[in-house]
N, C-alpha and C positions, 0 to 999 in steps of 0.2 A: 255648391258652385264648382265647376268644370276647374282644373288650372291645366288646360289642355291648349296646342296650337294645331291649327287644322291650314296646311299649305296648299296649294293645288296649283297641277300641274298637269302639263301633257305630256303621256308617256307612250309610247307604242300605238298612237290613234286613239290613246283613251285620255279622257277626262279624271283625272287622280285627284283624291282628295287623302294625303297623307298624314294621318291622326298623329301628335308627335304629342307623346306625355311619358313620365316613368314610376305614373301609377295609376290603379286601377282606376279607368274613369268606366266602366262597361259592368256596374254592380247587378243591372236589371234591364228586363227587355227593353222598357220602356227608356232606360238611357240608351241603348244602340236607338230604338227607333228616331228618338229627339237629334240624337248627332247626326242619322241619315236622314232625314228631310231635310237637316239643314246644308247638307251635302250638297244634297238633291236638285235642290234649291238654288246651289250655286255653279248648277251646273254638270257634278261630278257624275261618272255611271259605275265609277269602282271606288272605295272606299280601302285603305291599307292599314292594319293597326299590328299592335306587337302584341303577342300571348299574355302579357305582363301588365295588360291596357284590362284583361277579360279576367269577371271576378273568379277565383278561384274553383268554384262551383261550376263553371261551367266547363273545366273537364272533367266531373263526376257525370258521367252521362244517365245515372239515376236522379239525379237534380229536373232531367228536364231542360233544362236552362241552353244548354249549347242547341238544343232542337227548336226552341222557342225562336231563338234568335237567329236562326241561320234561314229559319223560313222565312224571317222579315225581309230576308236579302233576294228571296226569291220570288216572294210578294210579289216585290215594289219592281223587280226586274234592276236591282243593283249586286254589283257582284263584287267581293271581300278577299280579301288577301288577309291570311293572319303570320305575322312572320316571327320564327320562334325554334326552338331548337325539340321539336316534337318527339325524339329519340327517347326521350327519359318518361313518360308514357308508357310503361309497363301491361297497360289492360290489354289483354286482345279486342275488348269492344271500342274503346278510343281508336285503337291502330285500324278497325276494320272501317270506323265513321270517319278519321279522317283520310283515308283510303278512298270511302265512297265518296267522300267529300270531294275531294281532289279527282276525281273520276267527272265530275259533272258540272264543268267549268263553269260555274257559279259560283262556288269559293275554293277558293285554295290557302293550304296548312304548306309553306313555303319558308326555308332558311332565311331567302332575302327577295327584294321587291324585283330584281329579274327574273328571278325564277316563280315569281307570285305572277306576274303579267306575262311570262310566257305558258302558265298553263289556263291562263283567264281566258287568252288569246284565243 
């Protein structure tokens, strides 16, 4: 069971659904996809979560799991803000994927939710 709260809001001309929990609710794909249709559903076309929301494994980019999930957002054509303090990241392939990530305004690795929606924009 979720003990998550999901807000929504309008921010910048976008439809925000702001994931508020402070722990892992994002263990497997199939929980990102459930919490984005339900988004989806209500509306939202960007979804905002904290690094700390996504299980552990998915910044192991030999997991798979950050690739799995990020292509759901590209899918569905919803776009993700993950916000979080990405400095402590030592791989150069993390720093290169969330690099590319952040290159291809579909999801953005962002400190806080302005600077998440202004590279979404």
């Amino acid at each position: 069971m979720f003990a998550m709260k999901i807000c929504y809001t309008s921010i910048r001309d976008r439809s925000v659904a702001l994931i508020e929990s402070e722990q892992i609710e994002f263990r497997t794909v199939q929980d990102m996809l459930d919490v984005m249709a339900g988004c989806a559903w209500e509306g939202a076309d960007t979804m905002v979560i904290s690094e700390q929301q996504l299980n552990p494994d998915f910044f192991n980019l030999k997991s798979g799991l950050a690739g799995e999930m990020l292509q759901k957002f590209s899918n569905y054509r919803m776009k993700l803000g993950i916000l979080g303090d990405f400095s402590k990241y030592e791989s150069k392939s993390m720093r290169d994927f969330i690099r590319e990530s952040n290159r291809s305004g579909q999801i953005a690795f962002a400190v806080n939710i302005e600077e998440a929606l202004q590279m979404l924009s």
